[in-house]
DRENROLO-40190 format. One line per field, with one value per residue (C-alpha): x, y, z; residue in one letter; residue number from 1. Coordinates in nm, 2 decimals. Layout:
N
u: c(X_...) $
v: c(Y_...) $
w: c(Z_...) $
residuo: c(A_...) $
num: c(NUM_...) $
END
This chain:
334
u: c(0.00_0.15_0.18_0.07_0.44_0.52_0.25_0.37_0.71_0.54_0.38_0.68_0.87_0.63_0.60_1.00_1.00_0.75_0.91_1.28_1.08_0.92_1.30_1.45_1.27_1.21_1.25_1.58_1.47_1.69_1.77_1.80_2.04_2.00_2.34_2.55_2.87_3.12_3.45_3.39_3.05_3.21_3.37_3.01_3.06_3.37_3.25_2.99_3.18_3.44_3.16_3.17_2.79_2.57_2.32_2.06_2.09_2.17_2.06_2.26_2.03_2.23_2.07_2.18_2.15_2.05_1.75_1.66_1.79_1.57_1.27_1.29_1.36_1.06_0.85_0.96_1.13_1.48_1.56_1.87_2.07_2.42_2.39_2.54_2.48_2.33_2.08_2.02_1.92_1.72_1.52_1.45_1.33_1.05_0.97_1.13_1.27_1.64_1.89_2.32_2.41_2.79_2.98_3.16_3.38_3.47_3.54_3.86_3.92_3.71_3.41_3.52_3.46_3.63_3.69_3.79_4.19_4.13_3.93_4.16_4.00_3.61_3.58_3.61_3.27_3.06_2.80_2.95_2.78_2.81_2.68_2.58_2.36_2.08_1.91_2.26_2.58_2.64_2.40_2.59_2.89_2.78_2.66_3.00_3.15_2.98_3.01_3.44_3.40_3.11_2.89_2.51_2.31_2.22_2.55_2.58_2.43_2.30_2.30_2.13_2.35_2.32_2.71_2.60_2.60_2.86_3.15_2.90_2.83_3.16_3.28_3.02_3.12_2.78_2.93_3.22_3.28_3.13_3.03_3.15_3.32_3.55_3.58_3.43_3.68_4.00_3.84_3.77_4.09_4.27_4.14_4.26_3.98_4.12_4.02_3.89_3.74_3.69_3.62_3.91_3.80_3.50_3.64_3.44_3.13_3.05_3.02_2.91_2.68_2.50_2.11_1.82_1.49_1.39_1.12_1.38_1.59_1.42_1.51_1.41_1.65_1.94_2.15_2.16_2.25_2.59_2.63_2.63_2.83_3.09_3.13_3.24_3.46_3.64_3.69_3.78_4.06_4.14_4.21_4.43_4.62_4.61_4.54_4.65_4.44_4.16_4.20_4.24_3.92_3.69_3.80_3.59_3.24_3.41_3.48_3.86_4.15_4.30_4.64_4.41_4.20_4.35_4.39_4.00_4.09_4.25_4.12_3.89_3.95_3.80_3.72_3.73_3.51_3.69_3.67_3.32_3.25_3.41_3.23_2.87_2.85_2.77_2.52_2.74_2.87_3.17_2.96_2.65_2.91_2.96_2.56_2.49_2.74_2.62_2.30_2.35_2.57_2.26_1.98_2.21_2.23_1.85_1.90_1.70_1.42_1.57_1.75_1.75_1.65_1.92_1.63_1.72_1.99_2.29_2.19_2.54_2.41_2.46_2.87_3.10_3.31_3.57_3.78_4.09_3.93_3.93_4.25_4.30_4.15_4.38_4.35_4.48_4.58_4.87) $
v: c(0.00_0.36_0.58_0.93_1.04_0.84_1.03_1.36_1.28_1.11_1.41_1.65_1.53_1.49_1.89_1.94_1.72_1.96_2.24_2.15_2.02_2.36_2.57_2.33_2.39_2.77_2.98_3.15_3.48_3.71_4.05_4.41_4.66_5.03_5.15_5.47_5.57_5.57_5.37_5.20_5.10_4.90_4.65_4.44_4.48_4.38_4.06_4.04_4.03_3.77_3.53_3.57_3.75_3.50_3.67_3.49_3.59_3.97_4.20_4.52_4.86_5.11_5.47_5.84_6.00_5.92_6.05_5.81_5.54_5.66_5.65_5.29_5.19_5.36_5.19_4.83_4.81_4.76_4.61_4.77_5.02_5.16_5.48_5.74_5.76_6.08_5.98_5.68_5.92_6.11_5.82_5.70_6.02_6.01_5.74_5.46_5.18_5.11_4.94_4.94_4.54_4.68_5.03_5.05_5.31_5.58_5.92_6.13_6.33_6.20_6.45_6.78_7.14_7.20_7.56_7.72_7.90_8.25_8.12_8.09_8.03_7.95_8.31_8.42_8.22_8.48_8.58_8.26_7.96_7.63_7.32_7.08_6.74_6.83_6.50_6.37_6.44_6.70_6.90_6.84_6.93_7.20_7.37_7.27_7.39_7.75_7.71_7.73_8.02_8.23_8.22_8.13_8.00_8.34_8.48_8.20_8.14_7.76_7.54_7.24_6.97_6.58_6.43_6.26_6.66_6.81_6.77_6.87_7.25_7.25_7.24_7.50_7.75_7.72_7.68_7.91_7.55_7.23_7.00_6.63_6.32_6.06_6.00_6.34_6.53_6.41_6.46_6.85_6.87_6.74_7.00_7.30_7.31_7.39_7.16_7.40_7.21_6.85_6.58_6.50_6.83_6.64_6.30_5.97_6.20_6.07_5.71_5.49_5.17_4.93_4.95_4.74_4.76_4.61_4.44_4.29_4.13_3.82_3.44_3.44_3.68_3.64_3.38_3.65_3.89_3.72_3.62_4.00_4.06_3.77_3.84_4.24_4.14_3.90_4.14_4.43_4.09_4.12_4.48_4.46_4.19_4.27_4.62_4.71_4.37_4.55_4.86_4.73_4.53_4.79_5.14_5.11_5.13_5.40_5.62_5.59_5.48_5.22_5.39_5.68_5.40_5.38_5.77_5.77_5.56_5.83_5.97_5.66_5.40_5.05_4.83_4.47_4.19_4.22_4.56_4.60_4.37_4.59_4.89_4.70_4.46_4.42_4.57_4.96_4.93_5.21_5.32_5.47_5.73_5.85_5.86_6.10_6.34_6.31_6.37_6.62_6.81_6.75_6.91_7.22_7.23_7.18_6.86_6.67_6.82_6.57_6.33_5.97_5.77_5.46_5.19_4.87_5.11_4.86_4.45_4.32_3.96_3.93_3.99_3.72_3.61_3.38_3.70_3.48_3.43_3.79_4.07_4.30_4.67_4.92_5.30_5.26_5.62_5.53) $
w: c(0.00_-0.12_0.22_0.21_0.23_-0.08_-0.27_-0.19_-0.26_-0.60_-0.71_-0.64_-0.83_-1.10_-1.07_-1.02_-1.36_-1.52_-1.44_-1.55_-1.86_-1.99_-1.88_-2.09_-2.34_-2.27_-2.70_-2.69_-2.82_-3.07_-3.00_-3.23_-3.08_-3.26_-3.29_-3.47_-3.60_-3.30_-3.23_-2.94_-3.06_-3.33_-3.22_-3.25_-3.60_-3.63_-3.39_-3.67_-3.96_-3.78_-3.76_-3.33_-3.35_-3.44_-3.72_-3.59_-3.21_-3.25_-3.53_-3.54_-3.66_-3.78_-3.68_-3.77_-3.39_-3.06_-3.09_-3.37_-3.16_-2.83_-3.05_-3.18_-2.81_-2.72_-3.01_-2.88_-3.29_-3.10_-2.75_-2.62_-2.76_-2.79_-2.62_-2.38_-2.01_-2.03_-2.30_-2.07_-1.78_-2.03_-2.14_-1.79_-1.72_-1.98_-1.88_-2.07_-1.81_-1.93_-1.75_-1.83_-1.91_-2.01_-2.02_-2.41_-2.33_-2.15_-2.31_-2.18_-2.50_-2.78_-2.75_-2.80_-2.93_-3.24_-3.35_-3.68_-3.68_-3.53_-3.26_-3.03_-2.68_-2.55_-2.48_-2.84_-2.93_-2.81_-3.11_-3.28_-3.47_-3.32_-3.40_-3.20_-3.19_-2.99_-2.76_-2.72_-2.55_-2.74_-2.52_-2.23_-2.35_-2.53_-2.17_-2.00_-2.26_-2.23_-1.84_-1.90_-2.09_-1.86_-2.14_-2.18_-2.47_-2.54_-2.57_-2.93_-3.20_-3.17_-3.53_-3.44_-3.66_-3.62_-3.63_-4.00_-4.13_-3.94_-4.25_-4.45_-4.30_-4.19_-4.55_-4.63_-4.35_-4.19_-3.85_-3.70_-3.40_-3.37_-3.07_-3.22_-3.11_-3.30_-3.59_-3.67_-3.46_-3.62_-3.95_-3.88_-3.65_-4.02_-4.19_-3.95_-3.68_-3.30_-3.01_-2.73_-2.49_-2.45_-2.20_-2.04_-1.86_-1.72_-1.66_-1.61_-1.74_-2.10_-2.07_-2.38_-2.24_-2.36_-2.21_-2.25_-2.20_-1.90_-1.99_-2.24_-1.95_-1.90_-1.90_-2.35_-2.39_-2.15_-2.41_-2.68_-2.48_-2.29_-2.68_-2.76_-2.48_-2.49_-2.89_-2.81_-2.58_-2.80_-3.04_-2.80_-2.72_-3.13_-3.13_-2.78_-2.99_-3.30_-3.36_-3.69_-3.86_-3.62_-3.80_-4.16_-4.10_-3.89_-4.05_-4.39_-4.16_-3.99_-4.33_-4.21_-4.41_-4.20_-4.13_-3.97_-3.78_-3.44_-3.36_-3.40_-3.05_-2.89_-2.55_-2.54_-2.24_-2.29_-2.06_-2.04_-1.89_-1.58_-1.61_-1.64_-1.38_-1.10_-1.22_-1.25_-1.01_-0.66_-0.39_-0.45_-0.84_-0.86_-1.20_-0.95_-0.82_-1.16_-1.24_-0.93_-1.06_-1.39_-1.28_-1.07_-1.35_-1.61_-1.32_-1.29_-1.64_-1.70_-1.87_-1.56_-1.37_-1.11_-1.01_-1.14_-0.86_-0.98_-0.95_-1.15_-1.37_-1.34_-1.41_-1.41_-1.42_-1.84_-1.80_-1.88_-1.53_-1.72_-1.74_-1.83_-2.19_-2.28_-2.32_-2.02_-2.01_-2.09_-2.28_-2.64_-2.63_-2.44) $
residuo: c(X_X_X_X_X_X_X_X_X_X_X_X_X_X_X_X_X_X_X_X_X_X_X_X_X_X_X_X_X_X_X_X_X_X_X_X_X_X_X_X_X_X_X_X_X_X_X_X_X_X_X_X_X_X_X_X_X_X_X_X_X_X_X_X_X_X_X_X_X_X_X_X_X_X_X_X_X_X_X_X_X_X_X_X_X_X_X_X_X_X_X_X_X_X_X_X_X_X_X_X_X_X_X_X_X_X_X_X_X_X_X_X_X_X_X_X_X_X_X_X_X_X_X_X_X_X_X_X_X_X_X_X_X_X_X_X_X_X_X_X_X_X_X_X_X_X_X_X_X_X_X_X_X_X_X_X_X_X_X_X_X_X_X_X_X_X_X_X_X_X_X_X_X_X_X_X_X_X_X_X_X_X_X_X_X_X_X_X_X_X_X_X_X_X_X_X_X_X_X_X_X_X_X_X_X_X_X_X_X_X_X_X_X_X_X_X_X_X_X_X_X_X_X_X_X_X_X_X_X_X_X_X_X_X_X_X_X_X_X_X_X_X_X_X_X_X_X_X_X_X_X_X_X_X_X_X_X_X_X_X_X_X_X_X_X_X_X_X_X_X_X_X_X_X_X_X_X_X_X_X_X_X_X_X_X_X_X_X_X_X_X_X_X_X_X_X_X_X_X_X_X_X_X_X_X_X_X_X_X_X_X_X_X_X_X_X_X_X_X_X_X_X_X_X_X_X_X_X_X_X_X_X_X_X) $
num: c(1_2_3_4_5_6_7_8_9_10_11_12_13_14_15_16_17_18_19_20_21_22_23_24_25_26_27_28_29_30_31_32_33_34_35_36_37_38_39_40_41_42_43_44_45_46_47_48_49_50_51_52_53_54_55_56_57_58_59_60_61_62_63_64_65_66_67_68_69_70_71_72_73_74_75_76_77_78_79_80_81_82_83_84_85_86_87_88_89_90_91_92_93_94_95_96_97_98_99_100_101_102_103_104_105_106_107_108_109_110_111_112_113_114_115_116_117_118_119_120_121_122_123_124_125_126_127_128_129_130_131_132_133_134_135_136_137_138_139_140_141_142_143_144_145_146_147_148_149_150_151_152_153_154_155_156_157_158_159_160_161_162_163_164_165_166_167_168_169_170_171_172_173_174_175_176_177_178_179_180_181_182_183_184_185_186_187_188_189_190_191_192_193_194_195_196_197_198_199_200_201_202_203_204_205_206_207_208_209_210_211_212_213_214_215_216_217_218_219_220_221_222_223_224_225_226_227_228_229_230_231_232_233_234_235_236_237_238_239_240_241_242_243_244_245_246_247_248_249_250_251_252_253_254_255_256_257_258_259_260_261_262_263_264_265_266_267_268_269_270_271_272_273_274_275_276_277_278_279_280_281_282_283_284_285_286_287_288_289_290_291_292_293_294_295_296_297_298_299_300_301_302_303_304_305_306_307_308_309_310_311_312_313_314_315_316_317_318_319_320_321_322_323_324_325_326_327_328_329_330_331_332_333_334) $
END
């Protein structure tokens, strides 16, 4: 005769087998990421072309601006999105739940204010033209960059100018300076332009991540994500490595010829798995420091009406831990 305890013991692990059954066989989903023109955001193509970023897990979508990029996140036509920590903030704050799976870069140099010759210092841009990419980080740096030089909006003439453009009216003298960032600036800096202000004079402050929607960051989604993530780090390995093969196969989607690629590297820091993991993870990530003082910086400068309150920002539970498979961090400046 079967005992009562034997029955429950039956139909547990009936259930437990149930259960194991249907997360075996949970879909895998794919995943689009919207992404732009920028160095350290292309390292997934160069993963991509390698045959490391499966086609069928992640679909890259190339986009003109952030703002283009924000909008297909809000529309649900991409899941994550290569993007700036200020844009992240801004997104949050209209509503839009994102959170930072891995930091790209960090800027120290490679956003900058380029001026034409005769401009000699931020003080001489008063009643000047200057371009910038509004909805992006070049509104931030646009108002730092006025802040060093005790000037207002008022005191400029504003020409708002996506980076696609900015050769363009540059070449056409619509513009006396330019807010841009890599590859742009070593394009216009080629061609005579003066470098006035950049952010190595706000340090840890423009900060290229990767965020997802939350609703994105569930169990269907998790493998193509670590595959997105393990693939950029392998080629971020390549380039450590190998750099000028990195350059010879990653400058034509850049619009650089490959002797020109690396400089478009300069003033960028990368960091690796290992990297990333000590500024993500754990109950205090080191990258929440940096947030409040960006945030703070974009409330003073009316980029925030307030503070981000941080909730679910940082999910550091998609990062690769075998750090020993990938190259260690280090700024390719140097």
């Amino acid at each position: 005769m079967v005992s009562r305890r034997q029955c429950v013991v039956f139909f547990v692990c009936v259930t437990l087998a149930a259960l194991l059954s249907v997360w075996a066989w949970w879909p895998d989903k794919p995943i689009a990421i919207a992404t732009r023109i920028w160095p350290g955001y292309d390292l997934m193509y160069l993963a991509r072309s390698e045959g490391w970023l499966a086609a069928e897990q992640v679909r890259l979508v190339e986009m003109s601006s952030g703002q283009e990029s924000l909008k297909a996140l809000a529309e649900g036509k991409v899941d994550g999105a290569a993007m700036t920590l200020d844009e992240v903030l801004r997104a949050r704050a209209s509503g839009l739940a994102l959170s930072v799976v891995m930091i790209f870069d960090i800027s120290a140099g490679a956003d900058m204010l380029v001026a034409r010759p005769g401009i000699k210092g931020l003080a001489d841009l008063k009643g000047r033209r200057i371009g910038y990419e509004p909805g992006s980080v070049g509104a931030m740096m646009l108002v730092e960059s006025l802040r060093a030089a005790n000037l207002t909006k008022e005191d400029v003439t504003l020409v708002m100018l996506p980076i696609s453009q900015q050769r363009a009216a540059w070449s056409r003298d619509e513009v006396d300076a330019v807010v841009t960032f890599e590859p742009v600036g070593t394009q216009l800096l080629a061609q005579g332009a003066l470098n006035l202000f950049d952010s190595r004079q706000i340090p840890n402050t423009i900060v290229d991540v990767l965020a997802m929607r939350s609703d994105r960051l569930d169990r269907s989604h998790a493998g193509a994500i670590r595959h997105l993530l393990a693939a950029h780090f392998r080629a971020l390995e390549h380039l450590q490595r190998n750099p000028q093969d990195a350059a010879y196969r990653m400058a034509p989607h850049l619009g650089l010829p490959p002797e020109d690629f690396l400089s478009a590297f300069k003033g960028m820091m990368l960091p690796d798995a290992a990297y990333n993991y000590r500024m993500l993870a754990g109950t205090s990530p080191e990258l929440l420091s940096s947030v409040r003082k960006l945030s703070a910086i974009m409330v003073k400068s009316g980029l925030l009406k307030e503070d981000d309150p941080l909730t679910n920002l940082i999910r550091a539970d998609f990062l690769p831990t075998d750090f020993h498979s990938y190259g260690s961090w280090r700024d390719l400046c140097t």
